[in-house]
C-alpha positions in Angstrom: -1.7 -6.8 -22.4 -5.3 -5.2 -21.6 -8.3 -6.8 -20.3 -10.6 -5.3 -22.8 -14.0 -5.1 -20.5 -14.8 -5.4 -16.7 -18.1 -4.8 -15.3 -19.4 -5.1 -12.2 -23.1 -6.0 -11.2 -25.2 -6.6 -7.8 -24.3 -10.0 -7.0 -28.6 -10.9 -6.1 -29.5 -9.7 -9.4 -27.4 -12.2 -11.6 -27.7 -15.8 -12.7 -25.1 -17.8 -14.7 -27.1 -17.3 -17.6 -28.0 -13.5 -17.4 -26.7 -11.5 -19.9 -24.5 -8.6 -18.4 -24.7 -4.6 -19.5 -23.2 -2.0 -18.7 -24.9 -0.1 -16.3 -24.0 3.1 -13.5 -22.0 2.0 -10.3 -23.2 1.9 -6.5 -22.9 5.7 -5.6 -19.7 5.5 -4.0 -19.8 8.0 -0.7 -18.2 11.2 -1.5 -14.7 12.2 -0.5 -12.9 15.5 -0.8 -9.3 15.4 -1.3 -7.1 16.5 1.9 -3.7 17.3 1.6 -1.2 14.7 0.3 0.5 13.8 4.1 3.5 13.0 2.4 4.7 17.2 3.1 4.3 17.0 7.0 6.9 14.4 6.7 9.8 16.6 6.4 8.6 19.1 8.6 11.7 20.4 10.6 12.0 19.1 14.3 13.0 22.5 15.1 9.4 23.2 15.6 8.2 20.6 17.8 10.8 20.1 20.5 11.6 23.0 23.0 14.0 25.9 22.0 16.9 24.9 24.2 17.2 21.5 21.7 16.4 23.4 18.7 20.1 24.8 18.3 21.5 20.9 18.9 19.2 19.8 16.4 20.4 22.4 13.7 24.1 21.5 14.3 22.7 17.6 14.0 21.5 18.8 10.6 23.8 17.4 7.3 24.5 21.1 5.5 24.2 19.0 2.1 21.1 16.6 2.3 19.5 18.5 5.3 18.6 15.3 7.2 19.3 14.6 10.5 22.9 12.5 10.6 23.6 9.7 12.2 27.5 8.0 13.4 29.6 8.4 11.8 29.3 12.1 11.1 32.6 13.6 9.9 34.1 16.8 9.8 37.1 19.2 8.0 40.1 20.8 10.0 37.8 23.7 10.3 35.2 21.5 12.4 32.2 21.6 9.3 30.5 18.7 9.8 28.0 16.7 7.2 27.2 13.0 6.9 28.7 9.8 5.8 26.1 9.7 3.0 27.1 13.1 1.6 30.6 12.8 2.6 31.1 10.6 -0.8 28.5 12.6 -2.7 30.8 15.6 -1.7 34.1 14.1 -3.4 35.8 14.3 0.6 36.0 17.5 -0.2 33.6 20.0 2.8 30.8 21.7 1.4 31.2 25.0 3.6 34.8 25.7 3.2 36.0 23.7 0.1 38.7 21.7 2.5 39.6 18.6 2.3 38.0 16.3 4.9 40.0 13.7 5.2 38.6 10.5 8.1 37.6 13.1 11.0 35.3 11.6 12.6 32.9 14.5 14.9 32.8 12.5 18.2 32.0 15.0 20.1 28.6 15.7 18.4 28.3 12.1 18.3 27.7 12.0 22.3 25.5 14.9 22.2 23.2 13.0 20.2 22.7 10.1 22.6 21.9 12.6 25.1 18.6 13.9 23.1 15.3 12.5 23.2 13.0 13.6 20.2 9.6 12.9 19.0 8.6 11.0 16.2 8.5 13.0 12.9 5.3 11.7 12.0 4.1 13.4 15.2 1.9 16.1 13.5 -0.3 12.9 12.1 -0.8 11.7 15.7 2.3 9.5 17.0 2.7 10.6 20.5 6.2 8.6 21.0 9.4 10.5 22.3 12.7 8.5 21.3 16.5 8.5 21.9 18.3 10.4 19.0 19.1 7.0 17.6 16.4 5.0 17.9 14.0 6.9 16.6 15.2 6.3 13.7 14.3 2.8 13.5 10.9 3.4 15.0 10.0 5.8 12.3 10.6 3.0 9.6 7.7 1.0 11.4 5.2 3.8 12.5 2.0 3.1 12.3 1.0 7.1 11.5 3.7 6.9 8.6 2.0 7.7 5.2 1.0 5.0 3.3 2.0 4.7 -0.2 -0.2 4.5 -3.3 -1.7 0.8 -3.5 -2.3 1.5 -7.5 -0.3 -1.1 -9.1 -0.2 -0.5 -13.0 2.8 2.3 -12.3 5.6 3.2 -9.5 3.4 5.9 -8.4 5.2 7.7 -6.2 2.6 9.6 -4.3 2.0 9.0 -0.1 -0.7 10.4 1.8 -3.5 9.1 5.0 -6.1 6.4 3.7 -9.1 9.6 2.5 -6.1 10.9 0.7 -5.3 8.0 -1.2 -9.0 6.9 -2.3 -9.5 10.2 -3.7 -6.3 10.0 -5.2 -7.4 6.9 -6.6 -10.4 8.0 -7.4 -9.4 11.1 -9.7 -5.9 10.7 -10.7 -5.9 6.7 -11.5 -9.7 6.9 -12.4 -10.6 3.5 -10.3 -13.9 2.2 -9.7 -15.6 2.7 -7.2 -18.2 0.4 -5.0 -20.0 0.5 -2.3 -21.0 -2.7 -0.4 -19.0 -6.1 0.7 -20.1 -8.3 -2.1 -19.1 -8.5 -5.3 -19.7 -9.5 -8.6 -17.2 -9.0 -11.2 -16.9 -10.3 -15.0 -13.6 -10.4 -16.7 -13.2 -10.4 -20.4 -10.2 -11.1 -23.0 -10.8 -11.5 -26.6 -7.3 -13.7 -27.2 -6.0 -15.8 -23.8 -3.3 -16.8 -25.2 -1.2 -13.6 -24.6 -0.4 -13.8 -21.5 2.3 -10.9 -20.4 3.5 -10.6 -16.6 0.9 -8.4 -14.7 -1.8 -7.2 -16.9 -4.5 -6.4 -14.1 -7.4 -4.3 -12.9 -8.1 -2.9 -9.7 -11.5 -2.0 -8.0 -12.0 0.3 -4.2 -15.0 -1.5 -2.2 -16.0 0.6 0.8 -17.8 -1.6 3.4 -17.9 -1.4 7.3 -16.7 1.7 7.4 -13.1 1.1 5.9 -11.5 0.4 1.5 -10.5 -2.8 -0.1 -8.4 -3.3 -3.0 -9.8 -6.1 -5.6 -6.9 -6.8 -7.7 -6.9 -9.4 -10.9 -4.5 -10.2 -13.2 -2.6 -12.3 -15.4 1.0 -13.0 -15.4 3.0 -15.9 -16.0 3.6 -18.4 -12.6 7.0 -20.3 -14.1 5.9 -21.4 -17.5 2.7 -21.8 -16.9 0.0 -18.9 -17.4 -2.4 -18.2 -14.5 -4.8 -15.6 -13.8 -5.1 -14.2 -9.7 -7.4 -12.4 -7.9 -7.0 -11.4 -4.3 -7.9 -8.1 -1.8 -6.1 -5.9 0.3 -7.0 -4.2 3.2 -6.5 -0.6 3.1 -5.2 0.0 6.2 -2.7 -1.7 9.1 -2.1 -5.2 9.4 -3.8 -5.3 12.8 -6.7 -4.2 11.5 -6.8 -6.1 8.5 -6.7 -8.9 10.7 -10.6 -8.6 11.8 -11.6 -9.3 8.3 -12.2 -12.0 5.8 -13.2 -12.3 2.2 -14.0 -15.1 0.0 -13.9 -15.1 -3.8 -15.3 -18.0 -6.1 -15.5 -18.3 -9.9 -16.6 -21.0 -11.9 -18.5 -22.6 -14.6 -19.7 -25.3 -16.7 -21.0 -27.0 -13.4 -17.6 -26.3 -11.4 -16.3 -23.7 -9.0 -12.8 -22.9 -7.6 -13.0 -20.9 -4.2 -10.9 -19.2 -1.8 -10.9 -17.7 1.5 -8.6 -15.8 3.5 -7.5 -12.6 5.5 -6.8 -9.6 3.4 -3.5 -8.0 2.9 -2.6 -4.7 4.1 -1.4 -1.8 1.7 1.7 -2.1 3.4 2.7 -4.8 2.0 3.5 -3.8 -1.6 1.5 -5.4 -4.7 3.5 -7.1 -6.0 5.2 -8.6 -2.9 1.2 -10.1 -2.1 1.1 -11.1 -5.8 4.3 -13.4 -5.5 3.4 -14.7 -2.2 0.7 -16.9 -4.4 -1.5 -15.3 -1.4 -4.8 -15.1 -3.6 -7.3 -17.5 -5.8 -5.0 -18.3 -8.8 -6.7 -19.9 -11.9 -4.3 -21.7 -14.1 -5.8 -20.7 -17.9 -6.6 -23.7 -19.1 -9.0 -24.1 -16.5 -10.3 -20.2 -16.5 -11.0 -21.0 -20.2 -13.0 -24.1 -19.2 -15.1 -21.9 -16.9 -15.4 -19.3 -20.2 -17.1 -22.4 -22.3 -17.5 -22.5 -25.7 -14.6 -22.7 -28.3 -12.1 -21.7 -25.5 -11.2 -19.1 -27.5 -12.2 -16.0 -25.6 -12.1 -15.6 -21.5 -15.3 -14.7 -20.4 -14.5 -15.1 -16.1 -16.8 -14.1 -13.7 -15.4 -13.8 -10.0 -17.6 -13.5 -7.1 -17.1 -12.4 -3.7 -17.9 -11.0 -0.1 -16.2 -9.4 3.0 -16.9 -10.3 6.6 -16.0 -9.1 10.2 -15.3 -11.2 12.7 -16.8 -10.3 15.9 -16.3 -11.9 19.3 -19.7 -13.8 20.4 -21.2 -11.6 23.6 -20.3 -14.6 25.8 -16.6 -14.5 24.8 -16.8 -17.6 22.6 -16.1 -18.0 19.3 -15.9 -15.0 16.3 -19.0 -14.4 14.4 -19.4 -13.3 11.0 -20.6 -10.0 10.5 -21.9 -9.1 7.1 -22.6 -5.4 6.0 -26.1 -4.7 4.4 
């Protein structure tokens, strides 16, 4: 199901009953395309740590997948080792001289990998931790200079990169709108309601204070009932996401439904937000009593603004900040 129009308008410059045209967006600031980040990540250790480790690392290197291999790493009578991973991919038979492998297990390699400390392999983007063989690991599953992955939610797009990356990626491969400012003012428009499929949406890219939001609505089905949601994330960690807030409202008819809250990181996937319910959800009977008239078209209009919270100069309580 599509969502036949969306338009977006300067929140000052609109009444209830102002008619809405299309028009040209805020010029969104410009931003060249880097390099998708998602390349340095299987950059080779062998060139970061000193030469001395270098020949370690390449005999901790699985001849099949090429990743580093962690316990328990096997090996054939003739001591050709690979991992447990490939071991099955493999048939138990070795890759390198066609034996069969049987359940050697290569303890001795085993120990030398507790003895190694390594950097992160997202180190090239900035991480400056050095870790034990295996924990690292498990620190590079949470690092906060890992590449973030493509908040577009309409496909499994695959792509990874820094936050410029991704808003031009956005930008020219998904064709997103663009907007400049922390308010919003948004009008959503479906000629037949009644078809409601799971996760028709749109998405919008706000840039305000310096950093992107994701505006995400959509309609899916919430049990049996039909809603329509509308909530932002934060494009960015969840620390940081943390110093924000946003408010959307939409109403009509003389009533209003309003939310507020702390928006999301992108890494926390769509659709795991979505089903968190964390977002202003509009069940449809009520978004078609905000359209008005014969309840037979969805004419929504959803309003909005972003806000930092900054600490008072006398160490009291936050203030709102709100960009120009």
């Amino acid at each position: 199901m599509e969502l036949h129009s969306i338009e977006c308008v300067p929140s000052s410059d609109l009444t209830d009953e102002d008619e809405i045209h299309h028009h040209r967006p805020h010029q969104f600031p410009s931003i060249s395309k880097p390099h998708n980040n998602c390349n340095n990540n299987n950059t080779s250790l062998a060139s970061v740590i000193n030469p001395g480790t270098t020949s370690v690392h390449e005999l901790l290197e699985c001849p099949v997948c090429t990743n580093s291999m962690y316990p328990p790493i096997h090996q054939c009578h003739n001591g050709h080792t690979l991992c447990s991973t490939c071991k099955t991919r493999v048939h138990n038979r070795c890759p390198t001289c066609r034996q069969e492998l049987g359940d050697i297990r290569c303890l001795a390699l085993e120990k030398v990998a507790e003895s190694l400390e390594l950097p992160c392999k997202y180190m090239s983007l900035g991480c400056p931790e050095i870790f034990p063989y295996y924990s690292k690991l498990k620190h590079e599953a949470i690092c906060n200079f890992r590449p973030y992955n493509c908040p577009y939610a309409g496909s499994e797009c695959s792509i990874v990169g820094d936050i410029p990356f991704l808003v031009a990626h956005l930008r020219d491969d998904h064709k997103v709108d663009m907007h400049s400012g922390c308010t919003f003012n948004h009008r959503y428009v479906k000629s037949n309601p009644h078809e409601v499929e799971n996760a028709t949406w749109m998405l919008t890219v706000f840039h305000c204070f310096g950093q992107y939001f994701c505006l995400h609505f959509e309609a899916f089905q919430l049990g049996m009932a039909p809603v329509y949601m509308a909530f932002l994330r934060f494009m960015g960690d969840e620390t940081e996401a943390r110093n924000y807030t946003y408010s959307l409202e939409v109403g009509g008819n003389g009533r209003k439904l309003t939310w507020e809250g702390t928006p999301r990181s992108i890494r926390d996937s769509h659709k795991k937000v979505r089903d968190s319910h964390d977002g202003l959800i509009i069940q449809r009977n009520m978004a078609l009593f905000f359209s008005g008239g014969d309840r037979k078209e969805l004419k929504l209009r959803v309003t909005g603004r972003i806000w930092k919270e900054q600490q008072s100069p006398e160490g009291g309580a936050c203030i709102p900040n709100l960009c120009s």
